[in-house]
C-alpha positions in Angstrom: -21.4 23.6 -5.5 -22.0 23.4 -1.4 -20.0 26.1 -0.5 -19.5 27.0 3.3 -19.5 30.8 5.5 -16.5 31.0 7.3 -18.1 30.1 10.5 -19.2 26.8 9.2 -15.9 25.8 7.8 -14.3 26.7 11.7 -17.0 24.5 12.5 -16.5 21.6 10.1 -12.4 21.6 11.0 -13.1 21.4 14.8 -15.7 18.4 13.8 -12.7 16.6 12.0 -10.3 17.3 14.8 -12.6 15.2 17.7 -14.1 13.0 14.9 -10.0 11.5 14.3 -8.8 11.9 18.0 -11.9 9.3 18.8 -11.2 7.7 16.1 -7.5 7.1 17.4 -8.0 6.6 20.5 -10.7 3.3 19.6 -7.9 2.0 17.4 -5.0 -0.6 17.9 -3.1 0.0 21.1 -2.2 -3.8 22.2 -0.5 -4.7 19.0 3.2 -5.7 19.3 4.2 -2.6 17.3 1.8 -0.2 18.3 2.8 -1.2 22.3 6.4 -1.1 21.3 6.3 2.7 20.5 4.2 3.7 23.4 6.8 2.1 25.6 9.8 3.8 24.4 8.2 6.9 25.8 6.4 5.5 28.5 10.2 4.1 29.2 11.7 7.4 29.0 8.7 9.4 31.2 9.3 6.5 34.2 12.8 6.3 34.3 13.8 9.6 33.6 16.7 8.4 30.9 17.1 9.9 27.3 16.0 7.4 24.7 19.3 6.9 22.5 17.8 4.6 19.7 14.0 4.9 19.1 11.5 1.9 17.1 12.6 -1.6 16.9 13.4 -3.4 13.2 12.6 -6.8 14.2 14.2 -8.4 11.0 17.8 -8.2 12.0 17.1 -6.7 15.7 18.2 -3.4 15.7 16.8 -0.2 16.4 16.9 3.0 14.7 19.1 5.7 16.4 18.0 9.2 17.4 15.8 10.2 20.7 12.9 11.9 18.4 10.7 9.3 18.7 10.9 8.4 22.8 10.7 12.1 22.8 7.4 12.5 20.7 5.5 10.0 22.8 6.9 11.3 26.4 7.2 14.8 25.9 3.0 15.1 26.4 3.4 12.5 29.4 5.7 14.7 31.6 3.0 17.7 31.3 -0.2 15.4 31.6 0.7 11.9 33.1 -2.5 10.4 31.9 -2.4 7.7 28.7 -4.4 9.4 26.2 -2.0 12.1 25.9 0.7 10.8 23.5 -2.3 9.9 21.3 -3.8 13.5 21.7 0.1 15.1 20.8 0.0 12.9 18.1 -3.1 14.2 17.1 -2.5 17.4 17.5 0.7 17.2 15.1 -0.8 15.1 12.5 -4.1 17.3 12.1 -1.5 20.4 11.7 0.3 18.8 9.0 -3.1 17.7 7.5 -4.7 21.1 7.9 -0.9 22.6 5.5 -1.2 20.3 3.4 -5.5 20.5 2.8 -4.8 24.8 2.8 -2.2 24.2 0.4 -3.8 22.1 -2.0 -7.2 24.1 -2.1 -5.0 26.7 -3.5 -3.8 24.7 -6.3 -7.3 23.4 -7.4 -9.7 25.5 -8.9 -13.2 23.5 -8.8 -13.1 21.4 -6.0 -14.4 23.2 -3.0 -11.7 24.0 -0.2 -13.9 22.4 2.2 -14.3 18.8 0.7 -10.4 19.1 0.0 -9.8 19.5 3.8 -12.6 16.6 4.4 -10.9 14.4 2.3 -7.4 14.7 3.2 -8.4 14.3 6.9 -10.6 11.2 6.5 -8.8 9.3 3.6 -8.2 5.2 5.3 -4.4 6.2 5.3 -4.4 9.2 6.9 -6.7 7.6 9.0 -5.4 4.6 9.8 -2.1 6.0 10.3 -1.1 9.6 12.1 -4.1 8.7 14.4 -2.9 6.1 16.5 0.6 5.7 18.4 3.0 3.7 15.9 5.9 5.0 14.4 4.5 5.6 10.5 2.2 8.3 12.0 4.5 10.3 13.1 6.1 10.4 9.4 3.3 11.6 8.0 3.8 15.0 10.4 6.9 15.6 9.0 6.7 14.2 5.1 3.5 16.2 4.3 5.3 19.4 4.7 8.2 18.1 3.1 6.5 17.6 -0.1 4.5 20.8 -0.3 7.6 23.1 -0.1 8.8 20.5 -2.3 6.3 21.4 -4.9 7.0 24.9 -4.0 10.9 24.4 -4.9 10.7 22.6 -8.0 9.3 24.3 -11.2 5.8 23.2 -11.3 3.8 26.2 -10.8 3.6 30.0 -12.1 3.2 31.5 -8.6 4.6 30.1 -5.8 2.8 30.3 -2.0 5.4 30.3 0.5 9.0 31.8 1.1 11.7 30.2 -0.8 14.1 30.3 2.0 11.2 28.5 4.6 10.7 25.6 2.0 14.8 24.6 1.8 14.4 24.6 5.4 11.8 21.8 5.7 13.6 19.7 3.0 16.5 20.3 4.9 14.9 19.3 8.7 11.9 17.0 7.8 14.0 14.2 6.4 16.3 14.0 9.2 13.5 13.9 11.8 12.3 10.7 9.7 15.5 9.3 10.1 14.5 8.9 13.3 11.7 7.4 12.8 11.0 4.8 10.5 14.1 3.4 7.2 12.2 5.0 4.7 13.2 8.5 4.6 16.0 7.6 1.9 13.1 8.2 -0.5 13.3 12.2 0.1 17.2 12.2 -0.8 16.5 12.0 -4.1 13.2 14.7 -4.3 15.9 17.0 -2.7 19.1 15.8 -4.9 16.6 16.9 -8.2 15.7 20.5 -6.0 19.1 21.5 -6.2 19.8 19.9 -9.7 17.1 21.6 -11.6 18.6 25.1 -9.7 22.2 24.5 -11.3 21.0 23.7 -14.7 19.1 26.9 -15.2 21.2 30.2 -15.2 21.6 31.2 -11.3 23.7 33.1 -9.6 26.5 31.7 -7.1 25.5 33.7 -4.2 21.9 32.8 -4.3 22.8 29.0 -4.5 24.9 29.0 -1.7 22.2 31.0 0.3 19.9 28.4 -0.6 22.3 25.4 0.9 23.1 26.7 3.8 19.3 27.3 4.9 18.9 24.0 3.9 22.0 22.8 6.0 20.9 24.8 8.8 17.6 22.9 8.7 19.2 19.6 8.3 21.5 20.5 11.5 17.7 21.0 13.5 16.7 18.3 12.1 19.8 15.9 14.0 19.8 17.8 17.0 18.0 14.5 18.9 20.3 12.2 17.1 23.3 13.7 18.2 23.7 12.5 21.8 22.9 8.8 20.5 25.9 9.4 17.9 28.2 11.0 20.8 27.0 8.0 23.0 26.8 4.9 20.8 25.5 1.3 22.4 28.5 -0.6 20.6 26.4 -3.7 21.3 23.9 -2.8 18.7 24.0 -4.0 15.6 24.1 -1.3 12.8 21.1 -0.7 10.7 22.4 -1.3 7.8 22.4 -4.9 8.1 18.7 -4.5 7.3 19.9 -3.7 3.3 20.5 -6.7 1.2 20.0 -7.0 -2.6 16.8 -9.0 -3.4 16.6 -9.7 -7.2 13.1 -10.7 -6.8 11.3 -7.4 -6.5 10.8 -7.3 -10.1 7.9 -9.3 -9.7 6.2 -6.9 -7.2 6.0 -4.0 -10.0 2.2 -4.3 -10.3 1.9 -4.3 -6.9 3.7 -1.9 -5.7 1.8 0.5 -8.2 -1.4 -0.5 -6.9 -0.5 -0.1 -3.3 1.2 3.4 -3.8 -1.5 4.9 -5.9 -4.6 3.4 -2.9 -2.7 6.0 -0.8 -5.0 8.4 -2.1 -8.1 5.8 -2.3 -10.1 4.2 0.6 -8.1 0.5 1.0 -11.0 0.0 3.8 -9.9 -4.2 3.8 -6.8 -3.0 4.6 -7.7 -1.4 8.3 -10.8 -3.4 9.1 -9.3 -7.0 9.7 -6.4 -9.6 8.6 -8.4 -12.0 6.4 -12.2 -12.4 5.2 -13.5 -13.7 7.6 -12.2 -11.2 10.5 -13.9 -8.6 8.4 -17.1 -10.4 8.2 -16.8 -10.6 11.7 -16.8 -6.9 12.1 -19.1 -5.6 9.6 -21.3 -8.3 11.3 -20.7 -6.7 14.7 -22.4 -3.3 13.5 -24.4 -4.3 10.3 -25.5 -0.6 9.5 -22.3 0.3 8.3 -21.7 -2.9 5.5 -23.6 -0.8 3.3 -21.2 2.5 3.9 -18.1 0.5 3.4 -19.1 -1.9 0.7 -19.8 2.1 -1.1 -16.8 2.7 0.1 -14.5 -0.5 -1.2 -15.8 -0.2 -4.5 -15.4 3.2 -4.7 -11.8 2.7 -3.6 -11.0 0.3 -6.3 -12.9 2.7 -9.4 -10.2 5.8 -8.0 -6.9 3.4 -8.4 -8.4 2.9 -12.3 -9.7 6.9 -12.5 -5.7 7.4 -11.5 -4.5 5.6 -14.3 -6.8 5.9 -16.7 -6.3 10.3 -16.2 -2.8 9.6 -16.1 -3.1 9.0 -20.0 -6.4 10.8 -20.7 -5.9 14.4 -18.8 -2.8 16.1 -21.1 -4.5 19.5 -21.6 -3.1 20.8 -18.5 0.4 21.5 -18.3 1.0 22.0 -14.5 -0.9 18.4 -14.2 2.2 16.9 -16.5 4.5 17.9 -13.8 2.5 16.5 -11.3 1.5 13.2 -12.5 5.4 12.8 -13.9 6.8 13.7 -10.2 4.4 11.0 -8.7 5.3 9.0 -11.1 9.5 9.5 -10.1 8.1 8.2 -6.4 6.4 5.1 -7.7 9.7 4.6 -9.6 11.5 5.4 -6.5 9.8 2.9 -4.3 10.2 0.1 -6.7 13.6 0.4 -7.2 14.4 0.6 -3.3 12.8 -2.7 -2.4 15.4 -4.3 -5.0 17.7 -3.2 -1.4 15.2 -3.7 1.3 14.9 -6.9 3.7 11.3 -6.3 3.7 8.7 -6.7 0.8 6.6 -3.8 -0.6 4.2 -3.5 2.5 2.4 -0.6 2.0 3.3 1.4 5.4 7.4 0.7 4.3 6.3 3.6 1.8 4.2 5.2 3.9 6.3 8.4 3.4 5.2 9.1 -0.3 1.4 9.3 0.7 1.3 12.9 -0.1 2.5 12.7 -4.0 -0.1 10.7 -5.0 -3.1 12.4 -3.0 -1.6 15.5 -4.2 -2.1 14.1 -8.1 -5.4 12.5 -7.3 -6.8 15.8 -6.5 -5.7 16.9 -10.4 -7.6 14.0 -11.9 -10.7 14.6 -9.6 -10.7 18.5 -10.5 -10.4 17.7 -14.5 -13.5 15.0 -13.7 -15.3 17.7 -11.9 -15.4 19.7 -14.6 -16.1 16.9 -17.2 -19.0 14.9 -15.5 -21.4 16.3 -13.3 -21.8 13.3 -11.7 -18.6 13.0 -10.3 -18.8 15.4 -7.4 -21.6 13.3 -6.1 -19.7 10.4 -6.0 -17.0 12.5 -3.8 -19.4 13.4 -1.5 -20.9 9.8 -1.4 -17.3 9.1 -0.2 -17.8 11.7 2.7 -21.0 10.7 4.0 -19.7 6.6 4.0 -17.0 7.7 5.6 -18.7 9.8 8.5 -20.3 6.3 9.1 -18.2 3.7 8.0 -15.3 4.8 10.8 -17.2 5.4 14.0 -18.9 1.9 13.4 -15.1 0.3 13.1 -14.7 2.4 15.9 -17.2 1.2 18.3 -15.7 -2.8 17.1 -11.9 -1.8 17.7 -13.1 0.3 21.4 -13.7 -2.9 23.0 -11.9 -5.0 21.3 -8.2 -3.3 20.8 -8.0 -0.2 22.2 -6.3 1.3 25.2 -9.8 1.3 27.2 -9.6 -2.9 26.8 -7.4 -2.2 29.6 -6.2 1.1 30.6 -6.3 0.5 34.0 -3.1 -1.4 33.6 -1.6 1.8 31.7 -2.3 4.0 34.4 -0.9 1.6 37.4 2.5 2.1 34.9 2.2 5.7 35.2 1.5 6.0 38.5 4.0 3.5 39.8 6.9 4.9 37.4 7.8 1.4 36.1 6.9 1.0 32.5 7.3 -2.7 33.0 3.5 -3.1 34.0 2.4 -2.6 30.8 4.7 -4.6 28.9 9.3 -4.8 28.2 11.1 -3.5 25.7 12.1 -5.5 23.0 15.5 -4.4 24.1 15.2 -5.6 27.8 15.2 -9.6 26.0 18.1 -8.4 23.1 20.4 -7.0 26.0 21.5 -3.9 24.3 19.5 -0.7 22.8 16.9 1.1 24.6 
């Protein structure tokens, strides 16, 4: 086992912190969606006006209320008017969620090094792809990582718990109410946090100690709205309510296999997912920077073998009983998701669920510890994974730098700072719809 001094590891997690800001700031920026976000707070830091409603649900033309997310992406901007700042804040948030959740699950796992734990977590092609670059599922990823590690804290998993009781029915009371504000999904956690409380009542508690615990987590919840207050006190009556975006669509049953699949390659390297639309855009880029078709073929059919390694322990691994409760609770998300897009206008696109990314990495690293200890082999597999990654992204990199990310232009970016009119880079959807922000 490679095992690391404690100046090496400080050295390794600055390494990861500039390897993923470079990486996000060579990825998508021009993209309707990714441009969208930027220019709710690029609105807000020009005009000087609170954003009431934040992203844009282009199905039915609505937005979703709350100012969290104009705030995220202007708050950097009115200290440091330059464009790579809302990417570096982003950054900075999403490597400290990382970092929680990587400290927290080295704790829980007994063979796997602490330092391959923190590599993995931090350069996994979801958590890469997404909480890198400016676009609203990154920003859930800040806030749904420590949700689900106090979470795992609350519910009765483990022998020993980590952190303060009272801290963790904060952050399921405040992180799901940031995601409001952010993206449709956070209706998943109601449930995680419904079962908290459920699991308390059923077991002999005290009265006291029960309402203790609901009015921390009320108290969090009320941080949590603080943004989305002024857009509730000062509605645009013109908008259409976001509700109109759930209808009842019979069909899902036939996405059951697929949903599966997509939720459990959270935790695996979906690499044909982030390099291109179709074949032959991929080809295109592996093409454009050969070296790297060998690192991320490794990598694609590595990323297939985990999805089976997750099932296939999901049936095999039963010696361990604190692994039952895992792999049950990731299996209540996968339920979860399936049964929500029976209500969603959307189909299962993987980012809809983009949320749940931290039950099944969480499990993953519970089959790769039992595999650890079973094959010797495995570990070098795992680190395989490492070293493909260390090339496979900068290559993509170096394609998306001149081909899709803010320095294809940021000249034009600039001028929109400078001149205080966020209309030189691009409008609002809401300028066209007439109402919003």
């Amino acid at each position: 086992m490679v095992k690391l001094s404690k100046l090496q590891f400080v050295l390794l997690v600055g390494f990861l912190f500039i390897f993923r800001i470079l990486y996000g700031l060579s990825s998508e920026f021009w993209f309707e969606d990714e441009l969208q976000i930027y220019l709710i707070g690029l609105k807000a830091f020009t005009t000087h006006s609170w954003p009431y409603y934040g992203p844009d649900i282009v199905y039915t033309n609505t937005q979703i209320p709350g100012a969290l997310q104009g705030l995220l992406v202007a708050g950097g901007l009115f200290l440091f008017p330059f464009p790579e700042v809302p990417t570096l804040l982003l950054n900075i948030l999403s490597f400290a969620a990382l970092a929680f959740f990587g400290w927290y699950t080295s704790k829980r796992i007994k063979n796997i090094p602490s330092w391959l734990v923190w590599v993995w977590v931090m350069t996994l092609t979801w958590t890469m792809h997404y909480s890198t670059r400016v676009v609203n599922p990154s920003y859930v990823l800040v806030f749904s990582l420590p949700f689900f590690v106090c979470l795992l804290e609350l519910l009765p998993i483990f022998e020993r718990t980590i952190l303060p009781r009272k801290l963790c029915y904060f952050v399921i009371g405040f992180c799901p109410f940031m995601i409001m504000q952010l993206h449709m999904s956070y209706v998943l956690l109601f449930p995680f946090i419904g079962l908290v409380f459920l699991l308390f009542i059923l077991k002999p508690f005290r009265l006291k100690e029960l309402l203790i615990n609901g009015l921390v987590w009320l108290l969090g919840a009320i941080a949590g709205l603080l943004t989305l207050i002024p857009t509730w006190l000062h509605p645009d009556e013109s908008m259409p309510g976001v509700g109109s975006n759930v209808i009842f669509n019979i069909d899902n049953y036939k996405n059951i296999i697929i949903v599966l699949t997509r939720y459990l390659s959270f935790a695996s390297y979906e690499i044909p997912y982030i390099i291109g639309v179709n074949t032959q855009t991929r080809i295109d880029i592996l093409k454009s920077n050969i070296w790297m078709a060998p690192f991320a073929l490794f990598l694609l059919v590595f990323g297939f073998f985990l999805v089976v390694v997750f099932i296939y322990s999901f049936f095999k691994h039963k010696t361990d009983t604190t692994f039952n409760k895992v792999k049950y609770l990731t299996f209540l998300g996968y339920v979860l998701v399936f049964l929500s897009f029976f209500f969603s206008i959307k189909g299962p696109s993987s980012h809809t669920f983009y949320i749940l990314l931290p039950l099944p990495v969480f499990y993953s690293f519970y089959c790769y510890d039992w595999l650890w200890s079973k094959f010797k082999w495995w570990k070098y597999l795992m680190y395989a994974a490492v070293v493909s990654c260390l090339f496979f992204y900068p290559g993509l990199g170096a394609y998306n730098l001149s081909h899709k990310s803010l320095y294809v232009d940021r000249q034009k970016v600039v001028k929109a700072i400078e001149q205080k009119d966020y209309r030189i880079l691009g409008n609002r959807r809401a300028d066209k719809w007439g109402y919003g922000y």
